[in-house]
CHARMM-style PDB file with segment names, atoms N, HN, CA, C and O in Angstrom:
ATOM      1  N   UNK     1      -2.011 -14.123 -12.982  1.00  0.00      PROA
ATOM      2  CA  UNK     1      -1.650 -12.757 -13.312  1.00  0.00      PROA
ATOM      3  C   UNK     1      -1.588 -11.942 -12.029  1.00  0.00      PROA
ATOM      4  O   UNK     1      -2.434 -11.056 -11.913  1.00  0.00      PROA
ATOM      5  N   UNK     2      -0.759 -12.106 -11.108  1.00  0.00      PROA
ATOM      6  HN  UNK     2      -0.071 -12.826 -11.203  1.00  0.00      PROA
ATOM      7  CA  UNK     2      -0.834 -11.808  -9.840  1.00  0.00      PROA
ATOM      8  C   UNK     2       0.575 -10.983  -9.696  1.00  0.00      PROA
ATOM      9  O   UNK     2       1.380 -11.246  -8.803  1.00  0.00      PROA
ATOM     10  N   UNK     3       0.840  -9.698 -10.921  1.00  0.00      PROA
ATOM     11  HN  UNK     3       0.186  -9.485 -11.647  1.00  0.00      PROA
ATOM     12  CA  UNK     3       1.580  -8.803 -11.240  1.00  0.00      PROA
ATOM     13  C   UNK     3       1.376  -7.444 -11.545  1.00  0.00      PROA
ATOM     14  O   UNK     3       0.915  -7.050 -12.616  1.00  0.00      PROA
ATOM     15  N   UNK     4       1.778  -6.598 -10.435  1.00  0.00      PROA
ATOM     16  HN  UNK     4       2.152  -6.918  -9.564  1.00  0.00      PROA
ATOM     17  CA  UNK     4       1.105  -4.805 -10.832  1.00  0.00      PROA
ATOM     18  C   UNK     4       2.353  -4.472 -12.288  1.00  0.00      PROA
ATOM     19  O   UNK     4       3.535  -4.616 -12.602  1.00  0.00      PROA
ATOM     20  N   UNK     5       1.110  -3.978 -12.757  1.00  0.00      PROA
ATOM     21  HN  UNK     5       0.150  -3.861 -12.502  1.00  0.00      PROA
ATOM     22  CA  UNK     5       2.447  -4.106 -14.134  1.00  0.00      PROA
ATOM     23  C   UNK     5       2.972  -2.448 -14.636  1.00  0.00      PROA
ATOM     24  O   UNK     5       3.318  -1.999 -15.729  1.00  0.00      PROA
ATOM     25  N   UNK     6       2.814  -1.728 -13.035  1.00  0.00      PROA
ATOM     26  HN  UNK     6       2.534  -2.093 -12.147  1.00  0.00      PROA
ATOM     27  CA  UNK     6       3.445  -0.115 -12.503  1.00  0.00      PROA
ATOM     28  C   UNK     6       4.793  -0.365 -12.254  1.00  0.00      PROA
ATOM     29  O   UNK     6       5.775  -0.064 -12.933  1.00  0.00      PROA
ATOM     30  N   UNK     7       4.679  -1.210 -10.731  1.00  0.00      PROA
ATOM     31  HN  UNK     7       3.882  -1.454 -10.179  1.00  0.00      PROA
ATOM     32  CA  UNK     7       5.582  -0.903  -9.608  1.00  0.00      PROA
ATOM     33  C   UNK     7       5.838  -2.569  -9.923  1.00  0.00      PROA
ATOM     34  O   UNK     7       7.025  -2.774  -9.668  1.00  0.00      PROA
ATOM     35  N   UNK     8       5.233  -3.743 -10.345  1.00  0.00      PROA
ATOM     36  HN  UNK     8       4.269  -3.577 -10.552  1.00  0.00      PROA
ATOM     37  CA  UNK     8       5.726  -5.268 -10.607  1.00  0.00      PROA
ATOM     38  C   UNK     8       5.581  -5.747  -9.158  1.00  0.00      PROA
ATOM     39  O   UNK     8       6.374  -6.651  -8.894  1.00  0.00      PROA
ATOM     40  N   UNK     9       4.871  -5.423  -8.265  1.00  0.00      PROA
ATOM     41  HN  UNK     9       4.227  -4.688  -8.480  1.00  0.00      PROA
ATOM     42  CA  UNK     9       4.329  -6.048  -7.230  1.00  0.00      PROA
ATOM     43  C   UNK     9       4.043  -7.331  -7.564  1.00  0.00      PROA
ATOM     44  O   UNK     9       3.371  -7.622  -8.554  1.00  0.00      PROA
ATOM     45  N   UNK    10       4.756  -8.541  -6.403  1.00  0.00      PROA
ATOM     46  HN  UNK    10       5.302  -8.304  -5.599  1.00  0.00      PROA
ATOM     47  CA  UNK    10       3.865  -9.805  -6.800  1.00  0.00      PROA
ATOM     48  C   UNK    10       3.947 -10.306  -5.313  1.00  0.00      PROA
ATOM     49  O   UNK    10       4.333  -9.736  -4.292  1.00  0.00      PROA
ATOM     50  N   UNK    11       3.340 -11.852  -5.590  1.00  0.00      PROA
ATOM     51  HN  UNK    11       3.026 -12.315  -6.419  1.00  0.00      PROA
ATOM     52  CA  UNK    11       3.476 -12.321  -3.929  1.00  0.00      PROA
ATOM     53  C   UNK    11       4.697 -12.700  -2.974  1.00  0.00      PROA
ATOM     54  O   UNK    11       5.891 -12.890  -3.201  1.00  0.00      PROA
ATOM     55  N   UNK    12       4.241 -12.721  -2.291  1.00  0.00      PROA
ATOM     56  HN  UNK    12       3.270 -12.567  -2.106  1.00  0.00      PROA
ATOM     57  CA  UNK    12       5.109 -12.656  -1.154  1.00  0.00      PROA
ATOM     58  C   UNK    12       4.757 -13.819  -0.593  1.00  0.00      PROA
ATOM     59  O   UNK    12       3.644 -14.346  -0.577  1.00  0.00      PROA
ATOM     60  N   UNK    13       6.477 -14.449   0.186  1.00  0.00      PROA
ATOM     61  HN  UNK    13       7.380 -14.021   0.172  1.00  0.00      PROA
ATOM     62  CA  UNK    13       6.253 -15.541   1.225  1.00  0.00      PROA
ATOM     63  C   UNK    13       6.413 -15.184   2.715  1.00  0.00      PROA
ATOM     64  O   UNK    13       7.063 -14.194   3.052  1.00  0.00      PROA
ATOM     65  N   UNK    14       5.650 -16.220   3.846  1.00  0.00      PROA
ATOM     66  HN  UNK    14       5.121 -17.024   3.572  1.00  0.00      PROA
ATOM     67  CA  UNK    14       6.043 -15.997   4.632  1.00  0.00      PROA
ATOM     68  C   UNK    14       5.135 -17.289   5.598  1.00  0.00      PROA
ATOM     69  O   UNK    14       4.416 -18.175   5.137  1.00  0.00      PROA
ATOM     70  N   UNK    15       5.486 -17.000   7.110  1.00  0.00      PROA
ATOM     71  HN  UNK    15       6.070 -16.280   7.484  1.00  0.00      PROA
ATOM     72  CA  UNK    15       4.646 -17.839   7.787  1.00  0.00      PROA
ATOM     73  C   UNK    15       3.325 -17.368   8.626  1.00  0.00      PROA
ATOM     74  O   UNK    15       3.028 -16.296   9.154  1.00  0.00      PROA
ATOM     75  N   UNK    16       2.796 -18.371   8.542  1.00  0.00      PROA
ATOM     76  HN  UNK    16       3.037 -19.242   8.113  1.00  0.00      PROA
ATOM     77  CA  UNK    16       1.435 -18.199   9.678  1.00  0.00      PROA
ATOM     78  C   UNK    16       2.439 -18.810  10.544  1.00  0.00      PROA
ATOM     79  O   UNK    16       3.199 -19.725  10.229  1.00  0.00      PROA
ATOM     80  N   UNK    17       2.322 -17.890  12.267  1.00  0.00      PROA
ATOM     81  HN  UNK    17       1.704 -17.147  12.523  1.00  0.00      PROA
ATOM     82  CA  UNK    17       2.885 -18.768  13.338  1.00  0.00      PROA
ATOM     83  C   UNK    17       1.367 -19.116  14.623  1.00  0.00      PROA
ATOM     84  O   UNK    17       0.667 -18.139  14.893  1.00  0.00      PROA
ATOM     85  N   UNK    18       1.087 -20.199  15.148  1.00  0.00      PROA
ATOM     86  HN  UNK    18       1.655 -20.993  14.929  1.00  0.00      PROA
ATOM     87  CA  UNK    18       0.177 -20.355  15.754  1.00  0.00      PROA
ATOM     88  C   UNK    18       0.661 -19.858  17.137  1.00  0.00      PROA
ATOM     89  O   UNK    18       1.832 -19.537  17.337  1.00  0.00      PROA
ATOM     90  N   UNK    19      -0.382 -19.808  18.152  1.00  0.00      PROA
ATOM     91  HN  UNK    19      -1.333 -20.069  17.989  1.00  0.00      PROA
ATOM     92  CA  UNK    19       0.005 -19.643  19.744  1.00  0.00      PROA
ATOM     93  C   UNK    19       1.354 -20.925  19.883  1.00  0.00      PROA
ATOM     94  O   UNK    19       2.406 -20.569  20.414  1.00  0.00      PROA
ATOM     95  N   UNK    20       1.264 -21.851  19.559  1.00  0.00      PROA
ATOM     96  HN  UNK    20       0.409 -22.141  19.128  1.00  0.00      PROA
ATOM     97  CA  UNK    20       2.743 -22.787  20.197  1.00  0.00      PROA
ATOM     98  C   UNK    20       4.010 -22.693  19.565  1.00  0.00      PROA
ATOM     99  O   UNK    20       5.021 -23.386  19.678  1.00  0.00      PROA
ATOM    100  N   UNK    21       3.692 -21.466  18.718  1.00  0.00      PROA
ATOM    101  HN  UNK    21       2.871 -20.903  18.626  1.00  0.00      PROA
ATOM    102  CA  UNK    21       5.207 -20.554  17.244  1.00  0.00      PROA
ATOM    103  C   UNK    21       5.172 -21.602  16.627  1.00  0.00      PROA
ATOM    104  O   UNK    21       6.304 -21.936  16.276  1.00  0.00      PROA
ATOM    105  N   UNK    22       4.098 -22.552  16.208  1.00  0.00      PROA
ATOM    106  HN  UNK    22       3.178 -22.281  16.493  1.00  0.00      PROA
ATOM    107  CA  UNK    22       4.362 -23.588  15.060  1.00  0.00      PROA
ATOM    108  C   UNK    22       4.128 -22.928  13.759  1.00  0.00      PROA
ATOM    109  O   UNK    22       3.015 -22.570  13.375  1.00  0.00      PROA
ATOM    110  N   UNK    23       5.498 -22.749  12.936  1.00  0.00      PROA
ATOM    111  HN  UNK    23       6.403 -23.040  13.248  1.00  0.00      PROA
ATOM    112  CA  UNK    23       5.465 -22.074  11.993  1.00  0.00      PROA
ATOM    113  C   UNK    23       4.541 -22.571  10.450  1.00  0.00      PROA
ATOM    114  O   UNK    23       5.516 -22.910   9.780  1.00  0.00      PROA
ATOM    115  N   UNK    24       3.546 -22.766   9.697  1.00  0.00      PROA
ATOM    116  HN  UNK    24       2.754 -22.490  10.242  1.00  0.00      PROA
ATOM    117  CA  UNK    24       3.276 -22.904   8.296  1.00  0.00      PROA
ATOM    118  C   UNK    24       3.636 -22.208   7.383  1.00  0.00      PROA
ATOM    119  O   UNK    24       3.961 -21.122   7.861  1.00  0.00      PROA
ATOM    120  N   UNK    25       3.770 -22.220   6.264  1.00  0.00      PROA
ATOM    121  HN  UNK    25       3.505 -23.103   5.876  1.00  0.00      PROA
ATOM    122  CA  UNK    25       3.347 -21.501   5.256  1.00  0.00      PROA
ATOM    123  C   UNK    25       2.595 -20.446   4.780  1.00  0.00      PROA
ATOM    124  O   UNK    25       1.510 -20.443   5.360  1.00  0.00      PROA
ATOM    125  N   UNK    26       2.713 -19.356   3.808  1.00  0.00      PROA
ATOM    126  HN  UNK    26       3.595 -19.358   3.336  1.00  0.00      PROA
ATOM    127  CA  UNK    26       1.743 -18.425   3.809  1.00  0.00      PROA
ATOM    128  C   UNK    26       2.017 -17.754   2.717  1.00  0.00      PROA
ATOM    129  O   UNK    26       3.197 -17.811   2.370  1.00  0.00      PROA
ATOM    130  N   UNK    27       1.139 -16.992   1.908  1.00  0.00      PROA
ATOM    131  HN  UNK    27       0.181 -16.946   2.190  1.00  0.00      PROA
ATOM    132  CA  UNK    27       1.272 -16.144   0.745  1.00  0.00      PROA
ATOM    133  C   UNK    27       1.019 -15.002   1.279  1.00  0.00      PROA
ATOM    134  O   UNK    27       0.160 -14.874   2.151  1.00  0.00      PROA
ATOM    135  N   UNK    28       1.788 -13.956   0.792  1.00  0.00      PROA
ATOM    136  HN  UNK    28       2.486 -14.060   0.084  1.00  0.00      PROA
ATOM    137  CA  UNK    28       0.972 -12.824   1.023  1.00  0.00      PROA
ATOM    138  C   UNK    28       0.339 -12.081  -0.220  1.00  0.00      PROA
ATOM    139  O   UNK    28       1.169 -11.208  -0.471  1.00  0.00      PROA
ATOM    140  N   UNK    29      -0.538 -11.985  -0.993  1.00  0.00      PROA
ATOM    141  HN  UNK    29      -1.212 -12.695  -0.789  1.00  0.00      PROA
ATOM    142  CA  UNK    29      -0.534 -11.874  -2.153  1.00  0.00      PROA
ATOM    143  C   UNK    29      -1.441 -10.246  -2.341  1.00  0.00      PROA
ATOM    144  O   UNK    29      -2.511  -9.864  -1.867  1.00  0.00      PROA
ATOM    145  N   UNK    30      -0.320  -9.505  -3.353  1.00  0.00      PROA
ATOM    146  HN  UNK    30       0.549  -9.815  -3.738  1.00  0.00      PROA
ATOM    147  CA  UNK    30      -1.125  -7.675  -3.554  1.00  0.00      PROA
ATOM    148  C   UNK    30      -2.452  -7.885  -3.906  1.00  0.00      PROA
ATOM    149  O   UNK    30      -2.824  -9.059  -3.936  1.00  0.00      PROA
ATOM    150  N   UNK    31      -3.292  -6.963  -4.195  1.00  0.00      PROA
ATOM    151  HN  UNK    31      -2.990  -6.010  -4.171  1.00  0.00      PROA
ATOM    152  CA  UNK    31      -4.601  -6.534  -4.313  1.00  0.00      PROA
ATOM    153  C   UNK    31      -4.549  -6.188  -5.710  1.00  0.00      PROA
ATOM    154  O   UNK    31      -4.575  -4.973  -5.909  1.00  0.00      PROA
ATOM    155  N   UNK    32      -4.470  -7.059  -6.930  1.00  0.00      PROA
ATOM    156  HN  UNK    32      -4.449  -8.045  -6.768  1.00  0.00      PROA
ATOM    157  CA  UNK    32      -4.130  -6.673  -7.720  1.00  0.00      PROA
ATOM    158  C   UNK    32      -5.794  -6.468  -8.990  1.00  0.00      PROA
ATOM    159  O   UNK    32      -6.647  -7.293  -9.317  1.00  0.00      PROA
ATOM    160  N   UNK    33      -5.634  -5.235  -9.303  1.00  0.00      PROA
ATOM    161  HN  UNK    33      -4.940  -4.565  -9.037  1.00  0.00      PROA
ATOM    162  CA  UNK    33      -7.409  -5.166 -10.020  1.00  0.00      PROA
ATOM    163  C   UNK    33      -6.858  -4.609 -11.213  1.00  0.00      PROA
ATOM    164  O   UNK    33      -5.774  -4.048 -11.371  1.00  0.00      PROA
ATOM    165  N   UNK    34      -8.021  -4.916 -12.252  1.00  0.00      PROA
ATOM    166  HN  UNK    34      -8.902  -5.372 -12.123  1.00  0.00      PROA
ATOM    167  CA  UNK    34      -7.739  -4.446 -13.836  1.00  0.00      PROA
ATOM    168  C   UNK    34      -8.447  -3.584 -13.910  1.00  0.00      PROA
ATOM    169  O   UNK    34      -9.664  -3.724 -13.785  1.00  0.00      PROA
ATOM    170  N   UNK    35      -7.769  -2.267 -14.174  1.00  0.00      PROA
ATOM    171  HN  UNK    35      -6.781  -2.153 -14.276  1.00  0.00      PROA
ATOM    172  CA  UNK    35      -8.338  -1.062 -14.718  1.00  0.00      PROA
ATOM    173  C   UNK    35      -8.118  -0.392 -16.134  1.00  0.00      PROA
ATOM    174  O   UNK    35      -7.342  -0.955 -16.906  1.00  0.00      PROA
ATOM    175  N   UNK    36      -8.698   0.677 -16.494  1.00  0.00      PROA
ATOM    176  HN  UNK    36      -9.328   1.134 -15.867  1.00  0.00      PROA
ATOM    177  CA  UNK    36      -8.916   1.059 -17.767  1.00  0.00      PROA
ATOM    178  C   UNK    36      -8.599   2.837 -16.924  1.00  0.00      PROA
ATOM    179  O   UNK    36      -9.141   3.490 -16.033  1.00  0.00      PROA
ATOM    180  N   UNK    37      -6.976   3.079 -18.203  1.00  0.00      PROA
ATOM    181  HN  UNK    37      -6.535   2.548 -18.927  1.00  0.00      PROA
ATOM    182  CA  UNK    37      -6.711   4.569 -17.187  1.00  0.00      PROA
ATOM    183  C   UNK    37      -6.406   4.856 -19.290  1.00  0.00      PROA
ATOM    184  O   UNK    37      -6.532   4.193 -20.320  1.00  0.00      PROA
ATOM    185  N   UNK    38      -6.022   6.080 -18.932  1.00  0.00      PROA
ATOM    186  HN  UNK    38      -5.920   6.619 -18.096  1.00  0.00      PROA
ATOM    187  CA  UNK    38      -5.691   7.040 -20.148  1.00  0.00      PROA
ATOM    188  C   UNK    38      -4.474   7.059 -20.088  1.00  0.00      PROA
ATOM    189  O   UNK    38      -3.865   7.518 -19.122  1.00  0.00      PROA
ATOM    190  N   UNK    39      -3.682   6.339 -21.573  1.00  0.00      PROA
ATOM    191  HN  UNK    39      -4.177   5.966 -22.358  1.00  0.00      PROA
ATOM    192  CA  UNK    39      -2.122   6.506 -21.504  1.00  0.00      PROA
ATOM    193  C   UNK    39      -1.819   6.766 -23.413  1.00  0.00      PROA
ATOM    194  O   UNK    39      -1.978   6.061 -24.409  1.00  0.00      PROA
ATOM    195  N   UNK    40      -1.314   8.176 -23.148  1.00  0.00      PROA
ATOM    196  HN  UNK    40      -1.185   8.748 -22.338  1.00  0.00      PROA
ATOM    197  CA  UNK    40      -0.738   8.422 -25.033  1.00  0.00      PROA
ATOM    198  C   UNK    40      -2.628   9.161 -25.711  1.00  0.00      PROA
ATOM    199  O   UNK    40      -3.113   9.244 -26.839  1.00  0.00      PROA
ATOM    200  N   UNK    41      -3.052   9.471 -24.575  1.00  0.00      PROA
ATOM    201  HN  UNK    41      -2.658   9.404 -23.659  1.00  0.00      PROA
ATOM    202  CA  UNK    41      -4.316   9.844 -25.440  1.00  0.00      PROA
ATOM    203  C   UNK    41      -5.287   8.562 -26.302  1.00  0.00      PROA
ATOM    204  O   UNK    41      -6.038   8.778 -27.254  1.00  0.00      PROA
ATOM    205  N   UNK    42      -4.989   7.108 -25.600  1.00  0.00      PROA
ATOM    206  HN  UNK    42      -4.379   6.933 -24.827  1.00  0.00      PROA
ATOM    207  CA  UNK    42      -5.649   5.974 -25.540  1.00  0.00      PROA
ATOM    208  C   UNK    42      -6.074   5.201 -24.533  1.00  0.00      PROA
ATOM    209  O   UNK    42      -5.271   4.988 -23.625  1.00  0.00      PROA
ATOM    210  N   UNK    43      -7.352   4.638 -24.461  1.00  0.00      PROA
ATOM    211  HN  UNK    43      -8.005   4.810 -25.199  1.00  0.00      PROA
ATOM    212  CA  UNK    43      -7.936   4.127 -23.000  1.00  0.00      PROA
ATOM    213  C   UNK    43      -7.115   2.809 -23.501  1.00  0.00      PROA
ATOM    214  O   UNK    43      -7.177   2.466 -24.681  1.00  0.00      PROA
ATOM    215  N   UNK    44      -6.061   1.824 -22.191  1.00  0.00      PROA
ATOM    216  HN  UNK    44      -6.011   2.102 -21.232  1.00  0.00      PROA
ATOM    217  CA  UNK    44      -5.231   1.196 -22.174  1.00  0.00      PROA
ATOM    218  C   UNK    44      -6.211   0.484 -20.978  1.00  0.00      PROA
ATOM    219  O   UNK    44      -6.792   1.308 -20.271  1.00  0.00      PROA
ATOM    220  N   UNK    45      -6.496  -1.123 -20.629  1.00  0.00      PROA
ATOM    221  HN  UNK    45      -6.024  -1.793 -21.203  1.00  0.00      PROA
ATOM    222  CA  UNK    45      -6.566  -1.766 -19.658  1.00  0.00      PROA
ATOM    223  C   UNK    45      -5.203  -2.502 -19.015  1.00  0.00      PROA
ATOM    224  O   UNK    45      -4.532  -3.216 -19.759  1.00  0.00      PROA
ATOM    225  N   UNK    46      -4.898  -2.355 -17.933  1.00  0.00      PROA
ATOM    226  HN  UNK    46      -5.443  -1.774 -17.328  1.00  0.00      PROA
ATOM    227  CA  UNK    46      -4.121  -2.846 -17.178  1.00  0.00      PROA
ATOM    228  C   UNK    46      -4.094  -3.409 -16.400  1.00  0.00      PROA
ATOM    229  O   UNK    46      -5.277  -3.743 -16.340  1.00  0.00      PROA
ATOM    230  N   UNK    47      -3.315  -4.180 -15.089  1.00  0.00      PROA
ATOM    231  HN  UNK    47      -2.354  -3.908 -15.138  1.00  0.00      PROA
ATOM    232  CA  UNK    47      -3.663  -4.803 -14.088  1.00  0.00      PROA
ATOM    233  C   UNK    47      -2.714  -4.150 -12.715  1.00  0.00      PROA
ATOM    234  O   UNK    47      -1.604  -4.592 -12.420  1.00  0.00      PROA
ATOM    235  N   UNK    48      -3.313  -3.176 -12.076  1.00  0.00      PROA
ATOM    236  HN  UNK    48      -4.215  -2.817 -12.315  1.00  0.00      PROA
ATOM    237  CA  UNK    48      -2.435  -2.526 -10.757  1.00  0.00      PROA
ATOM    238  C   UNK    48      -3.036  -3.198  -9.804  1.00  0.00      PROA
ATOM    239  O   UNK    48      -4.015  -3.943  -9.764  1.00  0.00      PROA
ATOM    240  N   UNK    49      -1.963  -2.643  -8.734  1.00  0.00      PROA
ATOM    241  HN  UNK    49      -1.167  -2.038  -8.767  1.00  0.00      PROA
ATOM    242  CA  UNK    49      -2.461  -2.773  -7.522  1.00  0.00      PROA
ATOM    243  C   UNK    49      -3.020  -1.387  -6.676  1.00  0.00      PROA
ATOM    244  O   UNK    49      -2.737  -0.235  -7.006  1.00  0.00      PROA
ATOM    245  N   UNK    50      -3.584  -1.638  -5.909  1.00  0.00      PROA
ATOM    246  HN  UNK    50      -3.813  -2.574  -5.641  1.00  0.00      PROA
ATOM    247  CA  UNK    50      -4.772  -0.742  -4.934  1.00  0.00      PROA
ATOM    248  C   UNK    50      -3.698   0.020  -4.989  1.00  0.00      PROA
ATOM    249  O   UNK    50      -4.122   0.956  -5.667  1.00  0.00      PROA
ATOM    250  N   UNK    51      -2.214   0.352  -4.658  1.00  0.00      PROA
ATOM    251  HN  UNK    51      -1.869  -0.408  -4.107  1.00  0.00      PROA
ATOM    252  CA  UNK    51      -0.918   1.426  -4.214  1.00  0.00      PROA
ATOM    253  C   UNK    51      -1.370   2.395  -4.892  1.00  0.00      PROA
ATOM    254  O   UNK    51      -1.934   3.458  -4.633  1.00  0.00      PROA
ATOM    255  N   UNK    52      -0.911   1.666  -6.134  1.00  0.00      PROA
ATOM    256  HN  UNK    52      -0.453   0.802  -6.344  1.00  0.00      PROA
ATOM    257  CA  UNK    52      -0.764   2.103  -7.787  1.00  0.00      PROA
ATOM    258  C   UNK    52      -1.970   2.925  -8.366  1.00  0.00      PROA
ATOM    259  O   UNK    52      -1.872   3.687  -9.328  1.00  0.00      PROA
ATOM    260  N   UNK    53      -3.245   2.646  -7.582  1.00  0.00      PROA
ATOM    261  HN  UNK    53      -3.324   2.027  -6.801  1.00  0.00      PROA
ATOM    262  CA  UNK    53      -4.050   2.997  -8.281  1.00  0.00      PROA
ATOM    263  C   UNK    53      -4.561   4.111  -7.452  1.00  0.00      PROA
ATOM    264  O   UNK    53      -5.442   4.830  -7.923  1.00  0.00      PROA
ATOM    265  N   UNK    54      -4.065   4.340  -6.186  1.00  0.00      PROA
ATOM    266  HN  UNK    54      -3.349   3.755  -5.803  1.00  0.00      PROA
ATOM    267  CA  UNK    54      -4.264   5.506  -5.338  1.00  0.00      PROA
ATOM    268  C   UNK    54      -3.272   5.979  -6.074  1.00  0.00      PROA
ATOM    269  O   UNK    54      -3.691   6.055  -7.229  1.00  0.00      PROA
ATOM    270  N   UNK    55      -2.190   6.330  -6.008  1.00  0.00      PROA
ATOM    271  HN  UNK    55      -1.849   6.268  -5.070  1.00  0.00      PROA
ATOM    272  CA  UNK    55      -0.827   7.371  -6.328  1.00  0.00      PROA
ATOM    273  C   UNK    55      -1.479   7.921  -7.766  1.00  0.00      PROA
ATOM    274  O   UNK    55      -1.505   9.151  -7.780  1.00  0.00      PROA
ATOM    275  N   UNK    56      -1.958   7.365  -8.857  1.00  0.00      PROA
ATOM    276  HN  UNK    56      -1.937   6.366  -8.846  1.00  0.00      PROA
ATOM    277  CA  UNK    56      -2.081   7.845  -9.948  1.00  0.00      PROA
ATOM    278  C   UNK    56      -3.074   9.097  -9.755  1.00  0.00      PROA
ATOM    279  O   UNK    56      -2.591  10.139 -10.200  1.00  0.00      PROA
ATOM    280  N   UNK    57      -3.776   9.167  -9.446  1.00  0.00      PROA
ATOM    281  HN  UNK    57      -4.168   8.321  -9.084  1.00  0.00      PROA
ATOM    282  CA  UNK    57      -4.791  10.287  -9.509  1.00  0.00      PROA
ATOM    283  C   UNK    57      -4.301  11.439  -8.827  1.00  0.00      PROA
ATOM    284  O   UNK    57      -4.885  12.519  -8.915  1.00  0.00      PROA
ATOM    285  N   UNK    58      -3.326  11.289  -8.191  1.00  0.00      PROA
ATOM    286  HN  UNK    58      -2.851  10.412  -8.119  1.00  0.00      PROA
ATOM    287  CA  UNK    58      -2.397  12.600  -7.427  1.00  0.00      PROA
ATOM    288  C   UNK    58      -1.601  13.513  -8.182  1.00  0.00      PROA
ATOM    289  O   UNK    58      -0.831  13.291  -9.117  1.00  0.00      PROA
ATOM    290  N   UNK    59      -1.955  14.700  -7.550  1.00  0.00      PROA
ATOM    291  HN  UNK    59      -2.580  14.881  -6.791  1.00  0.00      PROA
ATOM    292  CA  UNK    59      -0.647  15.364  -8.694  1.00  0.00      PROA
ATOM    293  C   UNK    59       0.722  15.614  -8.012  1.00  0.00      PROA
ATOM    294  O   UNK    59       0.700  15.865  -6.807  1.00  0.00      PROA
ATOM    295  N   UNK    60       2.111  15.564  -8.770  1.00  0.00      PROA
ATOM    296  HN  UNK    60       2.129  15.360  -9.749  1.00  0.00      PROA
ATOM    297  CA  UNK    60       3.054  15.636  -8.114  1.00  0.00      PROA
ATOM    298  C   UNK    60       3.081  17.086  -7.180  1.00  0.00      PROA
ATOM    299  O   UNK    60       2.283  17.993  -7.415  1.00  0.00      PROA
ATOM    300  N   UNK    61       3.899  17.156  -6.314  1.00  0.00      PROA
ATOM    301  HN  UNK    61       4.548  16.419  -6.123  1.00  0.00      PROA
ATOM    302  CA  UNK    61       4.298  18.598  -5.687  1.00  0.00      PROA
ATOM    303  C   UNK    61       5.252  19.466  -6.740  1.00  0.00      PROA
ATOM    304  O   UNK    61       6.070  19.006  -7.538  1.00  0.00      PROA
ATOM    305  N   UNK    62       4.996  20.486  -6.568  1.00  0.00      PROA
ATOM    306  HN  UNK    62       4.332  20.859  -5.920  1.00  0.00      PROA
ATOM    307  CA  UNK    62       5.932  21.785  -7.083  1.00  0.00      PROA
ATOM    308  C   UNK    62       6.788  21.687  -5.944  1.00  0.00      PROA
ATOM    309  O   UNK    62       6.418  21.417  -4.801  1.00  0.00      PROA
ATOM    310  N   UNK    63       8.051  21.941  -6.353  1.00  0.00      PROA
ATOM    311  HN  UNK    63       8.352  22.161  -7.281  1.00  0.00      PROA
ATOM    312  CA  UNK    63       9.025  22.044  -5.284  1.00  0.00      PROA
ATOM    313  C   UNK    63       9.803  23.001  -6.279  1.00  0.00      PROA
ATOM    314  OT1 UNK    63      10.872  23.508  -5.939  1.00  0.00      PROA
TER     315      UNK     63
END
């Protein structure tokens, strides 16, 4: 379950390169935690990521 189910963050590929640029393999994988937020006037558990779970508690700007 390695899916923010806000923004649908998931893992990422890429390489580890050593000092001789010998390239491996690599995950990069979000910070993904299950929380319990208020949605419709019902406590809902979900699974965000750390982004997701900073931005929510913000209020938008008046512009």
């Amino acid at each position: 379950m390695a899916k923010c189910e806000v923004c649908g963050k998931i893992p990422q590929f890429g390489h580890n390169v050593s000092h001789s640029k010998r390239r491996t393999n690599r995950q990069f994988k979000p910070n993904i935690q299950r929380v319990k937020i208020m949605e419709g006037g019902r406590l809902v558990s979900k699974y965000m990521c750390t982004r997701c779970i900073r931005t929510l508690g913000k209020e938008p700007k008046d512009r």
